[in-house]
C-alpha positions in Angstrom: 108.6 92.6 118.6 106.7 89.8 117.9 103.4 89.3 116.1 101.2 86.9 115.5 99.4 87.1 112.5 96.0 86.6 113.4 96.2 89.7 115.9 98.6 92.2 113.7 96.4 95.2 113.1 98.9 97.4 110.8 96.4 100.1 110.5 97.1 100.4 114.8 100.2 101.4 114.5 101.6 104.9 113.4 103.8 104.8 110.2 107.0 105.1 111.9 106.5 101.8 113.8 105.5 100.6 110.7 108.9 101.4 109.1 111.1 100.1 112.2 109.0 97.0 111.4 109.6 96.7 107.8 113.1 98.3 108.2 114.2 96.4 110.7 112.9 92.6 109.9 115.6 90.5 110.4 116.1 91.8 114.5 111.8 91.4 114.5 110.0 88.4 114.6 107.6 89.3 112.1 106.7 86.6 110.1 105.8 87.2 106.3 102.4 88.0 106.1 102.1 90.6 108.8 105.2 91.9 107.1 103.3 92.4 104.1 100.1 94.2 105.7 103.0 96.5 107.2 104.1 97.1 103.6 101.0 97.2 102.6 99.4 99.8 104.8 102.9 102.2 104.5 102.2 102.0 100.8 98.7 102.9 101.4 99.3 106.1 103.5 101.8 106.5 100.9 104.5 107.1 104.0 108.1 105.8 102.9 107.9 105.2 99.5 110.8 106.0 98.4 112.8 103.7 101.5 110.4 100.7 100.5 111.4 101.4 97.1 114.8 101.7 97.5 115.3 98.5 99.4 113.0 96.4 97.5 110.0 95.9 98.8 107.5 97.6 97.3 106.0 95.6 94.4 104.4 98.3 92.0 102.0 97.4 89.9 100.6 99.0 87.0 
């Protein structure tokens, strides 16, 4: 899939796509940024925490 920043919409896609996104980055073009809102939107919906977690890519903060 590829996305171009300035039309990624994370909160359009359901949280599974979401994860085959963030799971699956280095098969996607998916640049940084729209990776991030992807991260960022799981985390919101708090879907996958503990997979972002485990592979690194959640940054908690506290």
């Amino acid at each position: 899939m590829t996305t171009n920043n300035n039309h990624f919409d994370p909160g359009q896609y359901c949280s599974r796509k979401l994860w085959q996104l963030v799971a699956n980055e280095q098969e996607q073009s998916i640049d940084r940024q729209a990776l991030q809102k992807a991260i960022d939107e799981l985390a919101e919906r708090r879907h996958y925490l503990a997979e972002l977690e485990r592979i690194g890519k959640l940054n908690r903060q506290h």
